[in-house]
Each structure stands twice: as C-alpha cells, then as structure tokens.
Phi, psi and omega in degrees: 000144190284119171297168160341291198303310182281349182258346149353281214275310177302319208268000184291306172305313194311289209298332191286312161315341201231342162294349196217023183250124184214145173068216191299333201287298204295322172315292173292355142315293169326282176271011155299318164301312191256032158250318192315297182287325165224111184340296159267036184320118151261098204287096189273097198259156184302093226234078175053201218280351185245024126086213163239036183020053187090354189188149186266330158209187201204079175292111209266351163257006187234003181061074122275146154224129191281131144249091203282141131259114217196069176283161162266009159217142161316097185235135175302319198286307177333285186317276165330309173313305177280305198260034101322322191259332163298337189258000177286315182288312180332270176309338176285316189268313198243005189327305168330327195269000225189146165201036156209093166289101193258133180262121190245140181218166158245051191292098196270003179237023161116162182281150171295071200351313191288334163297306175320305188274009187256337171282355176262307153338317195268328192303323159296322169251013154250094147326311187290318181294179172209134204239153175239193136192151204265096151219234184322288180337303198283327152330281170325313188273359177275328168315287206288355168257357142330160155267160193320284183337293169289339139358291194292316182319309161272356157237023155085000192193161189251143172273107197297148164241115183219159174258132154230168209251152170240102183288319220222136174254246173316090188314310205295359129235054166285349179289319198284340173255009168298304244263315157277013175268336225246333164324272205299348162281353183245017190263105176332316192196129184302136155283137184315158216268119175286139197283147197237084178305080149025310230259347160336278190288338163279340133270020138263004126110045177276149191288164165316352216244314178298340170251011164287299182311305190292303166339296160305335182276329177320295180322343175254359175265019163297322177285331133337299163304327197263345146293332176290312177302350160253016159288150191266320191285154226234275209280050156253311163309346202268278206302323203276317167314300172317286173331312175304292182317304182296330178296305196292326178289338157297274227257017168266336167279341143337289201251114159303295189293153164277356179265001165258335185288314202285332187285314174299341182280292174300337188289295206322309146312328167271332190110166186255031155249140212276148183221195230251160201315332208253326166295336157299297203284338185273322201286324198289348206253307209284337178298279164350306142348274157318316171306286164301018165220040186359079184245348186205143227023185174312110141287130162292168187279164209308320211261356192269156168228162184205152169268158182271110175284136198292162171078352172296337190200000000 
C-alpha cells in the first residue's frame, strides 16, 4: 500500500497527466489503466466503419460497459451528444453484454451539471440499467491499487519516497469543509447529538476520548447532509463515500489500533500537517458523517451487545 505521502504524489501525477490527455490519448490511458486492474477488462478499439460501437471498454464480471469523455474545452451540447449517441449505440449493438452504463471523463473540476443531469434522466427511461460516472477521483484511487512498477508505468515517472509534509489531503473536499467552517461559525445553536447505538462505538473498540469527540461532531452533520443537497452533481456524495470506504479497509489491514485507524482517516482528508482548530473541529464533522452512513468502521453483527461506557454519550 502506498503511503500518504506517496498517493499525495500520484494524485499531483494524475491531474497533470489528465490536464494534458484528451480524446483518444485519455481513452487509451483509460483503458490502459483498467487492463492493469482487471483482468476481464476489455479494452475496445475503433474497428473500420463499425466504429467502438457505444463503448470504450467491457467489464465481463461484473456487466459495465465504459464510455470515455475527455473534449479539451468543456461544452454542454458536446456532453449531450456523446452521451446519447453512445448509450443509444451501447444498448442497440451490446444490449445483451451490460446492465451498468458507466460514463468516464476527465474533468478535474468535477462532473459536468449536465451530465448530473443526463444520468438522472436516463436512469428514468432505462429502468432495467444502472447508470455511473467515472472521473479523476476515481481514477486515482484505481491508480493506487496497482504495484509501485505499474504505477510509474502508466505515468511516465517514479514515485519518490520521501517524507513530506501536505497541508490539503483530499482536494474534492476543501469545498465541503470551507462550507462547515464557515456553517457552524454561523450557527446560533448545536443541534442535539444524534443517536448513536453504543455497540458501534464499543465495537470498534474506539477509545473514550475519540467517541466523545465523534459525538460531538455528530451534532454538525445535518450540514453535510445539507451541502451535499445543493450540489448540482447527484452521484458526488456517492462518489466521495466510495473513496472513504476504499481508504478505510486499506489502512484498517495496515493499522491494528482504531485510533490510528481514525487518525489516518483524518490525514486522508486534511493532509498530514496540523491546521487551523476550526478546519480540524470541520475534518471531525465530515468523518463523523461517513461514520453515521457506515462508510467507515464496523457494524457489529445484530446480536453483540456491549454496556455503555460513561463518557460515551
């Protein structure tokens, strides 16, 4: 597994690589990447007059079929176009092969309002489908689950191993935590503390002090709920969950103690330099969240029980 530092340093390569991968370049990128990783990848080239037919790659276990989009200037009408006319070839030509249209982009500032809204759309009139979209974020972490070797391979460069310091971890949520520093300086009054079944926080075996600390924070995530509902992208809360959840089962096979399990869970979002009490009391809001939607530790199984330790609630 890739240290901090070092998927730091991947997710830096990525975005320069992808600032300057466009069309066919990023496409072959794509699927270079997702041969790397899965075995039954099918990697889907352009063939004389019949074309890729609706699709860029072809996952035979799990029924995805990949459509990369990757213009070098963004256009809504483009973005419509292509993905109409791909999932129109998809299903006409490939109905059979797929029941997941996964849309792939290389947008770095995020899915395209228009796409949110051409997946919600489709989603109404293919029922029977399941529809996604793919982009940097998600990359990155399929990059970091490669060995070091094929890493360098597909971006051109070797990964230094150095200790260094990061102020900002996870970029795609500095929004979300300008958006709780600057909420809870405007919040009149905490809302009560949402209930937490004991058997949670006592079976991951989190120390007292920390589940005092998640409790607390807990009182602030209704604005997490309530920043994710004014986003224009639909599938971002979706996409940033995935990411926790794939972070968190890597340093939980790492890390034994859960209080080191919880701290890498805080870099992963802040970065591993200390920063300032009200962006720490915020990285503590959005964990807490994640926690309470169980994206990141254990539910115990229906029958343990545990007693409730003073300072717990």
């Amino acid at each position: 597994m890739l240290s901090f530092e070092e998927q730091s340093f991947v997710r830096a390569m990525l975005r320069r690589l992808l600032e300057e991968r466009f069309g066919k370049s990023f496409e072959r990128f794509f699927q270079n990447l997702m041969c790397a990783r899965y075995p039954d990848f099918i990697d889907v080239r352009t063939h004389g007059n019949l074309g890729d037919i609706g699709a860029d790659g072809l996952s035979l276990h799990d029924g995805k079929l990949y459509a990369c989009y990757a213009p070098e200037v963004p256009d809504a009408k483009a973005v419509r176009t292509k993905f109409a006319d791909d999932l129109e070839k998809a299903i006409a030509k490939r109905g059979d092969h797929f029941d997941t249209f996964v849309f792939v982009h290389n947008d770095l500032r995020g899915v395209h309002p228009e796409l949110s809204i051409l997946l919600s759309e489709a989603r109404a009139a293919h029922s029977s489908l399941r529809f996604e979209q793919r982009g940097p974020q998600h990359l990155h972490r399929e990059l970091c689950r490669l060995e070091r070797d094929e890493i360098q391979e597909l971006l051109g460069c070797e990964i230094p191993v150095s200790e260094r310091v990061y102020r900002i971890g996870l970029e795609d949520l500095e929004p979300l935590l300008t958006h709780l520093v600057a909420q809870r300086r405007q919040a009149t009054s905490q809302a009560p503390a949402r209930e937490v079944p004991p058997e949670k926080l006592a079976y991951n075996r989190l120390a007292i002090e920390d589940r005092d600390e998640i409790i607390s924070a807990m009182r602030y995530t209704p604005l997490v709920d309530e920043y994710y509902q004014q986003r224009q992208d639909v599938t971002e809360r979706d996409e940033v969950a995935q990411g926790f959840n794939a972070y968190y089962q890597q340093v939980k096979a790492d890390y034994g103690d859960p209080g080191d399990v919880l701290w890498k869970l805080q870099e992963y979002v802040a970065g591993n330099a200390r920063g300032r009490r009200d962006h720490e009391r915020a990285v503590m809001v959005v964990l807490a969240y994640f926690f309470e939607t169980c994206d990141i530790f254990e539910e115990p199984p229906t029958n343990w029980r545990a007693p409730v330790l003073q300072g717990t609630g």
